[in-house]
C-alpha positions as CSV (number, residue, x, y, z in Angstrom):
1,X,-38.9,25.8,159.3
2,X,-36.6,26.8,161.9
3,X,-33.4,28.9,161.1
4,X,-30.7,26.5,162.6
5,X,-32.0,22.3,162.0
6,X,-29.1,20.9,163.9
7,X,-27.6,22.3,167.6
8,X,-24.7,21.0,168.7
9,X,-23.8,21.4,172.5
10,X,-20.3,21.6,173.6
11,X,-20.0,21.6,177.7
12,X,-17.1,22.8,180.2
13,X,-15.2,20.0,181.6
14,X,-14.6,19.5,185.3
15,X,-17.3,21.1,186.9
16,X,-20.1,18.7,186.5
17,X,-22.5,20.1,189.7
18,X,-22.5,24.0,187.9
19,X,-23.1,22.7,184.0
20,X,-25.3,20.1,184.5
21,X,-28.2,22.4,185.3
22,X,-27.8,24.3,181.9
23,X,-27.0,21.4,179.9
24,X,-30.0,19.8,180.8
25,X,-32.1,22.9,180.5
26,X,-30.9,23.7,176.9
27,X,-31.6,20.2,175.6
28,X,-34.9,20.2,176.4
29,X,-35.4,23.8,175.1
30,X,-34.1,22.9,171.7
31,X,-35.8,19.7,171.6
32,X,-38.9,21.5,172.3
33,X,-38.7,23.6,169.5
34,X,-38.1,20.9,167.2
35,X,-34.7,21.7,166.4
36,X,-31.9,18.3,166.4
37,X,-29.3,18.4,169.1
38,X,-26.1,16.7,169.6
39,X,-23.9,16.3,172.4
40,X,-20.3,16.1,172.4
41,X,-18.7,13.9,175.3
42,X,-19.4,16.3,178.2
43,X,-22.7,17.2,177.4
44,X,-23.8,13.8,177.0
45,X,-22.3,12.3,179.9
46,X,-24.4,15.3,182.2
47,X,-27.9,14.6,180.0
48,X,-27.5,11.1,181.1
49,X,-27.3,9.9,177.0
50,X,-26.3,6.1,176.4
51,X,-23.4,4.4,175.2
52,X,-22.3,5.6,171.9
53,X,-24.8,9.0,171.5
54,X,-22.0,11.5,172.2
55,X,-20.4,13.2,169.0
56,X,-16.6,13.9,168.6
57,X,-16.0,17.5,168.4
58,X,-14.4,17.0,164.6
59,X,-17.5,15.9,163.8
60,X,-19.6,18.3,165.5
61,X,-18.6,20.8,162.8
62,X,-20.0,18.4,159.8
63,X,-22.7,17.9,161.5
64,X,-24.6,21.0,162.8
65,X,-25.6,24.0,161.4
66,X,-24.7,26.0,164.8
67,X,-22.7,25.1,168.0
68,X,-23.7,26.4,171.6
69,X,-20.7,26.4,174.1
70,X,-21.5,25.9,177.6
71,X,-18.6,27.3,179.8
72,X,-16.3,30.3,180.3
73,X,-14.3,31.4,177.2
74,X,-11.4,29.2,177.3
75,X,-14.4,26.1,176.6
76,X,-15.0,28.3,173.4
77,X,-11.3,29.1,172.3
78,X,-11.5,25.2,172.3
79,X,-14.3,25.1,169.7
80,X,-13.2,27.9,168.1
81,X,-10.1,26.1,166.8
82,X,-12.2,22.9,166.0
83,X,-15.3,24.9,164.5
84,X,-13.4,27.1,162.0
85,X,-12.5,25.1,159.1
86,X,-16.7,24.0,158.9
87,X,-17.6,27.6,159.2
88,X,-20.0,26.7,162.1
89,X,-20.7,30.0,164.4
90,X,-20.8,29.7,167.8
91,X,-22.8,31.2,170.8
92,X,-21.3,31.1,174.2
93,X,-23.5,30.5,177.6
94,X,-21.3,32.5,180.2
95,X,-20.5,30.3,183.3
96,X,-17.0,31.2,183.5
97,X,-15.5,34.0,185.2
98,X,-15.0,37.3,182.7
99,X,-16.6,35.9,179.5
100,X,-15.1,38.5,176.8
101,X,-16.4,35.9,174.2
102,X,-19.3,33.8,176.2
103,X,-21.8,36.7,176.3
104,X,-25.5,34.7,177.0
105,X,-26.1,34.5,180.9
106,X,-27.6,31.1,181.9
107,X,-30.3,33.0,183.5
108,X,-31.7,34.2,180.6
109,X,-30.7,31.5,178.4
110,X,-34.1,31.7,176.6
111,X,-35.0,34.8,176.2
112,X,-31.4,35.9,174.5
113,X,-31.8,32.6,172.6
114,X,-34.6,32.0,171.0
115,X,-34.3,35.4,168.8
116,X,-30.8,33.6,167.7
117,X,-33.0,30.7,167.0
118,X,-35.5,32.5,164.5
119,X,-32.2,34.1,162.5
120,X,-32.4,37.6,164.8
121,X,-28.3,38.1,165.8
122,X,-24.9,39.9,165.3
123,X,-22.7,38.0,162.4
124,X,-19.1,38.5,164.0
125,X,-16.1,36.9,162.4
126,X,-13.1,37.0,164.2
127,X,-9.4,36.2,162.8
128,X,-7.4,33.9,163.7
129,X,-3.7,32.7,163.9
130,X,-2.1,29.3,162.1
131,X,1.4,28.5,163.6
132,X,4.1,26.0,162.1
133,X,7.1,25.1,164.0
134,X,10.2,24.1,161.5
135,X,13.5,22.2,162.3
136,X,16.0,21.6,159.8
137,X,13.5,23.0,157.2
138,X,10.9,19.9,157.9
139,X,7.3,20.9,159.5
140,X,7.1,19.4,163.2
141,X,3.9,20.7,164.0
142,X,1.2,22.9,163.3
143,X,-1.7,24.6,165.2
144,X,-4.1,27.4,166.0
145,X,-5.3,29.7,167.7
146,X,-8.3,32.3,168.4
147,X,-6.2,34.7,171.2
148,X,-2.9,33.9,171.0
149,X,0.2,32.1,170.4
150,X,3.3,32.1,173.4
151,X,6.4,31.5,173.0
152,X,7.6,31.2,176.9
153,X,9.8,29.5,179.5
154,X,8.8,26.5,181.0
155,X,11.8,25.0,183.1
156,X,13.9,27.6,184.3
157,X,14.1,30.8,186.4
158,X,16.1,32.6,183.5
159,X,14.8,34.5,180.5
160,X,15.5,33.7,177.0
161,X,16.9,35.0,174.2
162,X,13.8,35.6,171.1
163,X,15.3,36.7,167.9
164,X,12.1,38.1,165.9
165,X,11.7,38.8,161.7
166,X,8.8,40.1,160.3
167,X,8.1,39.3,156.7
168,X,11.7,38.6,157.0
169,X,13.1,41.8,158.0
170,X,15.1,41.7,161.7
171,X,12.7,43.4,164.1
172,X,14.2,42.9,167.6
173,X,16.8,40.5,169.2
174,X,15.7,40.7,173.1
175,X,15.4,38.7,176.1
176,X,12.6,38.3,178.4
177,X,10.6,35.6,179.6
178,X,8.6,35.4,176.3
179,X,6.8,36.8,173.6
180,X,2.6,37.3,173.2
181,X,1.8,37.0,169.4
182,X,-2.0,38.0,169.5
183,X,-4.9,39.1,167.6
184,X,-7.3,41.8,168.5
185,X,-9.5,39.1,169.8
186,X,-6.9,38.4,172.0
187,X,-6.0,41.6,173.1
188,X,-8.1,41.5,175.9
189,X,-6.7,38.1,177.2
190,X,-2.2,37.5,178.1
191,X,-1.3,40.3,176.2
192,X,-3.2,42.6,177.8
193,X,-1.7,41.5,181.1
194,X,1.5,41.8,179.6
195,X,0.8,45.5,178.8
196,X,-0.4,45.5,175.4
197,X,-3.2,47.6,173.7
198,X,-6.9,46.9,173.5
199,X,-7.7,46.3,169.8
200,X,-11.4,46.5,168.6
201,X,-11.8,43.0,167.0
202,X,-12.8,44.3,164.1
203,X,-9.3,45.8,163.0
204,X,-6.9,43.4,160.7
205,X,-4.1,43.4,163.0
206,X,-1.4,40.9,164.9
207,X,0.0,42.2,168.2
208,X,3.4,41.2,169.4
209,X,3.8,41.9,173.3
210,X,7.2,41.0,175.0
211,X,6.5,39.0,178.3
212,X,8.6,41.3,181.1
213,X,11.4,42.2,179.2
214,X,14.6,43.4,180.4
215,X,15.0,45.7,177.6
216,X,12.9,49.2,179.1
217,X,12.8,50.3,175.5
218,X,10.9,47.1,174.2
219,X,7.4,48.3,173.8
220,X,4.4,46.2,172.4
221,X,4.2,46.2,168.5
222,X,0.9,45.9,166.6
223,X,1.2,45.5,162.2
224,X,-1.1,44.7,159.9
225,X,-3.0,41.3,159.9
226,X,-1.0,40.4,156.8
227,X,2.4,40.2,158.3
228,X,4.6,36.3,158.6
229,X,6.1,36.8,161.9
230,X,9.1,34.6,162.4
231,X,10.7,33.6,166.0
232,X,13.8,32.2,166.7
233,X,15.0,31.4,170.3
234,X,19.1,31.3,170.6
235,X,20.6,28.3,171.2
236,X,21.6,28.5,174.9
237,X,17.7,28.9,175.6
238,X,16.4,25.8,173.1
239,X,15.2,23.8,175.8
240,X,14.0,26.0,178.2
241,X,11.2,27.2,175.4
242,X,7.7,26.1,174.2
243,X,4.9,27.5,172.5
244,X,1.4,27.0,173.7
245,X,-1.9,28.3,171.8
246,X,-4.8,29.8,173.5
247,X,-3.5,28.7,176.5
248,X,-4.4,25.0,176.3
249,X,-2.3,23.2,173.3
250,X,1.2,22.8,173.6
251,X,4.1,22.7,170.9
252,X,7.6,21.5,172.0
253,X,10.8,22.8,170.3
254,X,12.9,20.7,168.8
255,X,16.7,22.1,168.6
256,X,16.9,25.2,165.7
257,X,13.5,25.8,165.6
258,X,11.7,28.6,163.5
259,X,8.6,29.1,164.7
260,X,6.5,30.9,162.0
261,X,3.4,32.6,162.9
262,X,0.4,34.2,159.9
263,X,-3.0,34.9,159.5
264,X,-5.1,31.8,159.7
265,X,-7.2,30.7,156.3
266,X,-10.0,30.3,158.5
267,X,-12.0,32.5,161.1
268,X,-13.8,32.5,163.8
269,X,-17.6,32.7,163.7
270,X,-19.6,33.9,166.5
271,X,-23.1,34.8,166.9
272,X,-24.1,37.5,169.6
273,X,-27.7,38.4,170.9
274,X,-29.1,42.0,168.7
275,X,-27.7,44.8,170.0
276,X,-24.1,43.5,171.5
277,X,-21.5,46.3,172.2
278,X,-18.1,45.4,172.1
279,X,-17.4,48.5,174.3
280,X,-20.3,47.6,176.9
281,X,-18.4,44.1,177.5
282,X,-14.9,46.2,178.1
283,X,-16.8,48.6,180.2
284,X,-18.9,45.9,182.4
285,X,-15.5,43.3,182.6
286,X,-12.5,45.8,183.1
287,X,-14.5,48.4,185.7
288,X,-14.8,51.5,183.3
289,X,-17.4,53.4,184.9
290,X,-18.9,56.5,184.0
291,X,-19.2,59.5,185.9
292,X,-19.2,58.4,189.6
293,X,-21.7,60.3,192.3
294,X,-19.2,62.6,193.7
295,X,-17.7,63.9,190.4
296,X,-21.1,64.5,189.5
297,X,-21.9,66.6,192.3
């Protein structure tokens, strides 16, 4: 009986020519070994599947016992955020660019999967963030978010004004052109552009990383994973502010906002081939060689 009954396959969109290839290729791989696979919209639409086969990603979670993500890592912050409340892992095939979380090359696709397949792989549960944007002491809207949550500029050349509480005690009132709320998942994506610190994934942790301050003193913060942090934006800068999660979904901000971020409910699950190193992927993606030639001469 194999380990995982039901695959689901989510696929990047917008770059038909390069997925297609894979798509196809995995299909007939988990067919093959008698394991059920379904397609979410993407995927289908590259297999050539009729009318009506394609799942919604919702439903993708109820329905499968594992979920393969075909893409770079923003594809799999997408299911991330969709998967988590199922507790369906994820593996990631890489064919994005630097693929911190998408860690099974397409050329090998077999090989690294099939032990996967039988029940041979890395458990790695990752935290998550929940955010809630409040006016007038109503919820406007809710997401999540695997690496971050931003609260930035959108329409203007100025920097705001953040006013920031954490488990209600007044941490900082600064302006800058945003602020990085991350976890240590996400410490290797915005906030680590924004000069933050690399945080093993492992460690129960929320980093808060000011986007170019003007302050020279404002430093990036990390505190425990428990911690509500609460963001307010002055009222001069209302509407020149948003928050996005992950990158891809947007909030706006109605007038006297509080946006509230916490420690998601739910986590994260990925699945990584036997043997995965954390520090090996900083190494191979951020250039940290060892000892060069010369030096060791």
């Amino acid at each position: 009986m194999p380990h995982f009954k039901s695959v689901g396959i989510i696929a990047k969109q917008g770059d038909p020519e390069r997925v297609r290839a894979t798509v196809v290729r995995l299909t007939k791989h988990l067919r093959a070994r008698r394991i059920a696979v379904l397609h979410d919209a993407e995927s289908a639409h590259l297999v050539g599947a009729g009318i009506g086969v394609a799942v919604a990603l919702p439903d993708l979670g109820k329905r499968c016992d594992l979920v393969i993500v075909i893409g770079g890592d923003g594809t799999l912050l997408h299911a991330a955020r969709l998967m988590a409340e199922h507790g369906v892992p994820l593996v990631g095939i890489n064919l994005g660019r630097l693929g911190f979380l998408v860690d099974v090359s397409p050329h090998l696709l077999e090989e690294v999967l099939d032990p996967i397949l039988d029940g041979d792989y890395e458990s790695d549960r990752r935290a998550m963030l929940a955010v809630r944007v409040l006016a007038e002491g109503a919820l406007e809207r809710c997401d999540s978010a695997l690496n971050d949550i931003v609260i930035h500029k959108w329409n203007t050349a100025r920097m705001i004004e953040l006013e920031t509480h954490i488990d209600g005690s007044l941490v900082s009132v600064h302006r800058s052109d945003g602020l990085i709320i991350a976890t240590p998942t996400g410490s290797t994506a915005y906030a680590l552009s924004g000069g933050g610190p690399l945080v093993d994934p492992a460690l129960d942790a929320i980093l808060l990383v000011s986007i170019c301050p003007h302050d020279l003193s404002n430093r990036p913060l990390v505190v425990p994973g428990s911690r509500r942090i609460e963001v307010r934006v002055r009222a001069l800068d209302q509407g020149h502010a948003q928050v996005t999660c992950d990158g891809q979904a947007g909030l706006a901000l109605p007038p006297r906002a509080i946006i509230e971020v916490a420690r998601h409910r739910h986590q994260a699950h990925l699945l990584h081939p036997k043997g995965h190193d954390h520090y090996q992927i900083l190494r191979a993606k951020l250039g940290w060689g060892g000892h060069s030639t010369a030096r060791a001469r």
